[in-house]
C-alpha positions as CSV (number, residue, x, y, z in Angstrom):
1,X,-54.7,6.5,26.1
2,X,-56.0,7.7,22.6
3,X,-52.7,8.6,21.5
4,X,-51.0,5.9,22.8
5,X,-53.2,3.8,21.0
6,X,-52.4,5.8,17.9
7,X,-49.1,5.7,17.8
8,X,-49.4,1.6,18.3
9,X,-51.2,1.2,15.4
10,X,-49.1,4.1,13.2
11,X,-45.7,2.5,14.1
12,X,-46.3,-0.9,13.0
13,X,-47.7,0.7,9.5
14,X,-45.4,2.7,8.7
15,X,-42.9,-0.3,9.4
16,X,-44.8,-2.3,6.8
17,X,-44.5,0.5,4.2
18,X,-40.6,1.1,4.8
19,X,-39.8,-2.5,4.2
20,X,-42.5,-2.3,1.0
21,X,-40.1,0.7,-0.2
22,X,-37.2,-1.6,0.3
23,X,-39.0,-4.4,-1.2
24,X,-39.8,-2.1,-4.0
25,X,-36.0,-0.7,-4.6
26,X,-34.6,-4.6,-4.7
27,X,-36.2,-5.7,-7.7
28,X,-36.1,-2.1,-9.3
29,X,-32.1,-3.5,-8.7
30,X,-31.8,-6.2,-9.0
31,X,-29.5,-6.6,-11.6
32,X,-26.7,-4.2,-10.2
33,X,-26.9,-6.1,-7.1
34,X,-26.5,-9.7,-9.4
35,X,-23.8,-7.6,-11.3
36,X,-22.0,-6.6,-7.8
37,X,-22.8,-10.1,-5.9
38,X,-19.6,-11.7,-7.3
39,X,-17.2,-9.1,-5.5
40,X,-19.2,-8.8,-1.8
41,X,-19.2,-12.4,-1.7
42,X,-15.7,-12.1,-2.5
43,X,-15.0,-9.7,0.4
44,X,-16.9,-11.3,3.0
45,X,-15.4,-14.9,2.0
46,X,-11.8,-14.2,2.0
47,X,-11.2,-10.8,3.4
48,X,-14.0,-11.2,6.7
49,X,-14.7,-14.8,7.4
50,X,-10.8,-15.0,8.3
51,X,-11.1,-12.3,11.0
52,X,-12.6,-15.4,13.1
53,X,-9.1,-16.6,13.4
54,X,-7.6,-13.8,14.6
55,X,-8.6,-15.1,17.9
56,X,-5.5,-17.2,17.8
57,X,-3.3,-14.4,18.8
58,X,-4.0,-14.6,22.2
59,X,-4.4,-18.2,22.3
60,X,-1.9,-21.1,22.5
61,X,-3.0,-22.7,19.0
62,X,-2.9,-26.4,18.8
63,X,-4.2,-27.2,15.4
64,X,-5.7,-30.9,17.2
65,X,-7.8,-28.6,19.6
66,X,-8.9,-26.3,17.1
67,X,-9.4,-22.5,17.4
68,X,-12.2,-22.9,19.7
69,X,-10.9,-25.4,22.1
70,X,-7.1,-24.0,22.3
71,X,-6.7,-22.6,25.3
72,X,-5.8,-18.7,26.4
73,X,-2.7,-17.1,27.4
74,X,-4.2,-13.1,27.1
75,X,-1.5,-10.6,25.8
76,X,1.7,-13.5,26.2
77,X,2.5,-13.7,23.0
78,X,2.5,-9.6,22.0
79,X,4.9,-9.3,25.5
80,X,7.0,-11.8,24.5
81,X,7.3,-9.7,20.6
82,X,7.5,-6.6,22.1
83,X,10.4,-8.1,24.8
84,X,12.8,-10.0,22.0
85,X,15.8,-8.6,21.7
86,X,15.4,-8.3,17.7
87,X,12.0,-6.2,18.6
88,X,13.8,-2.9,17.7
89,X,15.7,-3.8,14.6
90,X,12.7,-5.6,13.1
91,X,10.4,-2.1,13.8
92,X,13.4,-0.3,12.4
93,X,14.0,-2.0,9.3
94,X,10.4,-2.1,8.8
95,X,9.6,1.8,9.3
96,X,12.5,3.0,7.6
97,X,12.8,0.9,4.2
98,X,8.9,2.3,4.2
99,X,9.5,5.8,5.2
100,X,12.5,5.8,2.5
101,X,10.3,4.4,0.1
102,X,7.6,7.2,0.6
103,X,10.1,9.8,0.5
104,X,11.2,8.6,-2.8
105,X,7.9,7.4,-4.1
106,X,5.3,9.8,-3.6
107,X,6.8,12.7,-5.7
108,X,8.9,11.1,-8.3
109,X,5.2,9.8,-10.0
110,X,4.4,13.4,-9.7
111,X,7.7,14.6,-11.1
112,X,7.1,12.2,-14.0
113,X,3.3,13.1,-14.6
114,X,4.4,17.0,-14.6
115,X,7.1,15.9,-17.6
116,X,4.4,13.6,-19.7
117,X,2.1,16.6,-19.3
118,X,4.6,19.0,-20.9
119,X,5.0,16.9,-23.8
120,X,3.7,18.4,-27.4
121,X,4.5,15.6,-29.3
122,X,2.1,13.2,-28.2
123,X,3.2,10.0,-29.9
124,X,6.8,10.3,-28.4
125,X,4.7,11.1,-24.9
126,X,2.5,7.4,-25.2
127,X,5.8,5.8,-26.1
128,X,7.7,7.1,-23.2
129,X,4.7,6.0,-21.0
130,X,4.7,2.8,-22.0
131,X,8.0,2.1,-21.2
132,X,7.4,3.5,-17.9
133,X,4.9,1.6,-17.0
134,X,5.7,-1.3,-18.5
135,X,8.0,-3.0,-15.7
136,X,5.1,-2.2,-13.9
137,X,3.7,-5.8,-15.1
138,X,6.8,-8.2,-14.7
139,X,6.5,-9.9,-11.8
140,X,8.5,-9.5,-8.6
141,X,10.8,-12.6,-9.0
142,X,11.5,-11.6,-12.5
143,X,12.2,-7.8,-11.0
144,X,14.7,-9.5,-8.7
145,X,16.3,-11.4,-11.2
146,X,17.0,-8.6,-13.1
147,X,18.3,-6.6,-10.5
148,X,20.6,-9.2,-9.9
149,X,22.0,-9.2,-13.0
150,X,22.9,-5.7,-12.8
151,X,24.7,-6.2,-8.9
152,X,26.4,-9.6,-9.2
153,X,29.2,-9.7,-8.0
154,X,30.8,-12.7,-10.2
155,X,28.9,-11.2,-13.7
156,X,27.1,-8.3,-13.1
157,X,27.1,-5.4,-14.9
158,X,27.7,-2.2,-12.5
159,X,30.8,-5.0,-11.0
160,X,32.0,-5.6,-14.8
161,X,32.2,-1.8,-15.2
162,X,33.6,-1.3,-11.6
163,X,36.4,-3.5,-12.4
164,X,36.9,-2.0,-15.7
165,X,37.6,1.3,-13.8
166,X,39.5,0.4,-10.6
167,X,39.7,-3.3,-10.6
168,X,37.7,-3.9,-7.6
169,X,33.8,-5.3,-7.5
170,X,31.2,-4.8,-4.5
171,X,28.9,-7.9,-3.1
172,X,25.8,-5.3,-2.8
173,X,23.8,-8.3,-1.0
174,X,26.4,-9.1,1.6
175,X,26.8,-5.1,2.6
176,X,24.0,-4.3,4.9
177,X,24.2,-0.7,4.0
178,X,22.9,-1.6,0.3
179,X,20.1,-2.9,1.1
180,X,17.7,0.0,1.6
181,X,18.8,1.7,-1.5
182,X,18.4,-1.1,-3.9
183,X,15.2,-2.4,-2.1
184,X,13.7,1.1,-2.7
185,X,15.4,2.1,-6.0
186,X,14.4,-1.2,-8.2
187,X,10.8,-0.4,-6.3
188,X,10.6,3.2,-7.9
189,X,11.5,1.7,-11.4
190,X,9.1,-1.0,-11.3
191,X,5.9,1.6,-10.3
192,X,6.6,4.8,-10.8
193,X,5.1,4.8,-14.9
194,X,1.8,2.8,-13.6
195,X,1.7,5.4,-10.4
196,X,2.0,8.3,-13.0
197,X,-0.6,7.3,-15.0
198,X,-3.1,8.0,-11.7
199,X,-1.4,12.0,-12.2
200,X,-1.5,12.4,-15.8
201,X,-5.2,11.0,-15.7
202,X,-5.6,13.7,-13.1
203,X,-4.2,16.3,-15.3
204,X,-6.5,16.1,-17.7
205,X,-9.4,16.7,-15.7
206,X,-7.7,20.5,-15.5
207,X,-9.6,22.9,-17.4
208,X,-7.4,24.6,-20.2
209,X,-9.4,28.1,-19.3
210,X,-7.0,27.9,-15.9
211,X,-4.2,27.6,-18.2
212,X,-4.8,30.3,-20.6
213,X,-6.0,32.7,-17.8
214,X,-2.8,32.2,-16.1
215,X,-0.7,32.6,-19.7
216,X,-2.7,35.9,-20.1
217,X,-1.7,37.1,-16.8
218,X,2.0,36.6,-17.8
219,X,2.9,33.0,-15.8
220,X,5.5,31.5,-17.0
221,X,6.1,27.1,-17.5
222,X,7.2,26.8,-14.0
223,X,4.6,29.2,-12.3
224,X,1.2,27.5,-14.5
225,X,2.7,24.5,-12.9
226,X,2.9,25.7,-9.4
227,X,-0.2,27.5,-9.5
228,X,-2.8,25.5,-12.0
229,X,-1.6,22.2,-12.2
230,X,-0.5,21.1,-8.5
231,X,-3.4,22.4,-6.9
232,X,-5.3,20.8,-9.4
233,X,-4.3,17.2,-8.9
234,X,-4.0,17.9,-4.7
235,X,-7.2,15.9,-4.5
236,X,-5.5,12.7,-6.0
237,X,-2.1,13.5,-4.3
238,X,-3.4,13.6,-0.8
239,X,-5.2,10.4,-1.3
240,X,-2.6,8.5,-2.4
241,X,-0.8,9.6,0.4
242,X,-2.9,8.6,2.8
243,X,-3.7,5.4,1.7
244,X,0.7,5.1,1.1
245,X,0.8,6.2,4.8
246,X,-1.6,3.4,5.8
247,X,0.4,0.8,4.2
248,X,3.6,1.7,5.7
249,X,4.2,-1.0,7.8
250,X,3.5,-3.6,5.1
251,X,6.9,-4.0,3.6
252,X,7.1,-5.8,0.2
253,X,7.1,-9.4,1.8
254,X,8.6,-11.5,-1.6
255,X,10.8,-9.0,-2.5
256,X,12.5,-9.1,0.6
257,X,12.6,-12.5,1.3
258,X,14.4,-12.6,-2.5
259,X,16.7,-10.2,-1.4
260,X,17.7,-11.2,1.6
261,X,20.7,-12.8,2.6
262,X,22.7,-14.2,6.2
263,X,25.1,-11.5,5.4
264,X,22.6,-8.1,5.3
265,X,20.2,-9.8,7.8
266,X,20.6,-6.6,9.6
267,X,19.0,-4.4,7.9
268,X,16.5,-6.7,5.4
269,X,14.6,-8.4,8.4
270,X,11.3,-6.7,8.4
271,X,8.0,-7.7,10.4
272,X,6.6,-9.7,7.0
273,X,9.4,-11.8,6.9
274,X,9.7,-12.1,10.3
275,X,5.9,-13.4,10.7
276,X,6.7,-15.7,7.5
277,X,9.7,-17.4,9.5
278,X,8.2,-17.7,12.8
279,X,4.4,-19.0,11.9
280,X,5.1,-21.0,8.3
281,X,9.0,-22.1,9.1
282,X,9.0,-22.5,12.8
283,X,5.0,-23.0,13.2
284,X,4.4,-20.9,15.7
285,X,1.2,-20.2,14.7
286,X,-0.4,-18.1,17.5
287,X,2.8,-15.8,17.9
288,X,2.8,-15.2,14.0
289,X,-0.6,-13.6,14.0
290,X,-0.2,-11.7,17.5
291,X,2.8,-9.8,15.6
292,X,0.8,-9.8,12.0
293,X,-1.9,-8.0,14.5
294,X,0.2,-5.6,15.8
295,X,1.3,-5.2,12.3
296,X,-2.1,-4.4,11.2
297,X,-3.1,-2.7,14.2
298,X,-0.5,0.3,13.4
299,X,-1.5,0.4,9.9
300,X,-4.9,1.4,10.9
301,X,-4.4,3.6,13.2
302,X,-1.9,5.5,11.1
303,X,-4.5,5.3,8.3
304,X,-7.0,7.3,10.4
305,X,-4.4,9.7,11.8
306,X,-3.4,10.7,8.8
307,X,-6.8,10.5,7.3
308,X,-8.2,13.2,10.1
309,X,-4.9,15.6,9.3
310,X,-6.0,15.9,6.0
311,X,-9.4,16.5,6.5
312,X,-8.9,19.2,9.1
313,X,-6.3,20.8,6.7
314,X,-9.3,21.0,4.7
315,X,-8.1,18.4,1.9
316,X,-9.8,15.9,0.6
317,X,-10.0,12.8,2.6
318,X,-10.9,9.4,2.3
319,X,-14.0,9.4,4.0
């Protein structure tokens, strides 16, 4: 009974003293937490209060009911999705103008870095990077219109040299089988400078003792690469990667839509522009967000695949 009695009396106390010690460590604080108040309101406002309407995705949403008084129809609207005819194309356009972007985009940054990172003179090196990274900051409709002023058919300039050589001029936008390429290609222009910079940033954190051990020990250009500077930067590869990975089935939505045309339908329809069409155009509200969930849902779980693969492989990871 005694220590029964004990331990009532010592839990309550040493309650009182924990939240003193938070009490304590707030106003110690309190002006980091002011400084970082701006961005978790932020968060929670526009990134977390929306997840209340997800609920619409397995709901028949009529804005006059409301979200809480529509009524529900379960897993109806992610059957019907998964039982369109178009369900396949859509999933295939979306994974493979992705996968095709990661297998372009994830070592040409790299590539790049290794090249600035060679450079002795350093003023031609800042110059090159800034016109690297500089497309990096048009935006996407100016991208686009630029692109199209290199592939138009009528006044283009690839069609103005094609028809200086063999008289003949390619609609790029109304071939299906273009579209991939220069979705992906005008992409890598626009972000591979600003995604080097992350590498050459990297780079730098390398001690030069690696680099003179391994010049002592008779390396050469291409083997200090291979062995000093790629394992170095590893870290900030493989978490790119991942979070690259975790992205994949979020397909540049405006670019696309920019892009597209009735004629390469085919192979531009992607889950975005699908979900833009459906819930904005069409107002199908409820069966827009059950295929932006699915959307979403893959993403995540893709994020944490890849995220465990790396840590086992005993890389770094992102948590």
């Amino acid at each position: 009974m005694e220590a029964n009695h004990e331990l009532s009396v010592r839990r309550p106390l040493a309650r009182k003293a924990k939240l003193n010690d938070v009490s304590k460590r707030l106003k110690r604080n309190l002006g980091l937490y002011l400084i970082i108040s701006p961005a978790f309101f932020y968060f929670v406002i526009w990134h977390y209060w929306p997840l209340y309407g997800i609920q619409i995705a397995f709901k028949d949403y009529m804005p006059a009911l409301g979200i809480g008084g529509s009524p529900w129809v379960g897993l109806e609207h992610f059957n019907r999705f998964f039982n369109a005819y178009y369900f396949w194309t859509i999933l295939k356009n979306t994974l493979g103008i992705s996968l095709y972007g990661l297998l372009v985009g994830i070592p040409a940054p790299i590539v790049l870095a290794l090249m600035f990172n060679e450079f002795r003179n350093k003023r031609f090196q800042t110059l090159v990077q800034t016109i690297s990274y500089a497309p990096h900051f048009i935006s996407v409709i100016v991208a686009v219109g630029i692109l199209f002023f290199f592939i138009s058919p009528t006044n283009g300039v690839i069609n103005a040299l094609l028809g200086s050589i063999n008289g003949s001029k390619i609609d790029f936008l109304a071939e299906p089988g273009y579209f991939w390429p220069l979705f992906v290609w005008s992409g890598l222009w626009q972000g591979i400078g600003w995604s080097s910079l992350l590498y050459t940033a990297a780079m730098s954190g390398i001690s030069p003792d690696q680099y003179e051990a391994a010049y002592i020990d008779g390396a050469n250009k291409f083997r200090r690469i291979w062995h000093v500077t790629l394992p170095g930067i590893l870290p900030t590869i493989v978490i790119l990667s991942i979070l690259s990975i975790g992205g994949i089935m979020n397909v540049g939505f405006e670019k696309v839509l920019l892009m597209q045309t009735d004629l390469n339908l085919s192979t531009s329809e992607v889950i975005s522009t699908y979900m833009y069409k459906s819930g904005i155009l069409d107002a199908q509200y409820s069966f827009s967000a059950a295929v932006g969930l699915f959307n979403n849902v893959i993403n995540f779980i893709l994020l944490l695949t890849f995220n465990a693969i790396a840590k086992r492989a005993g890389q770094t990871s992102l948590w």
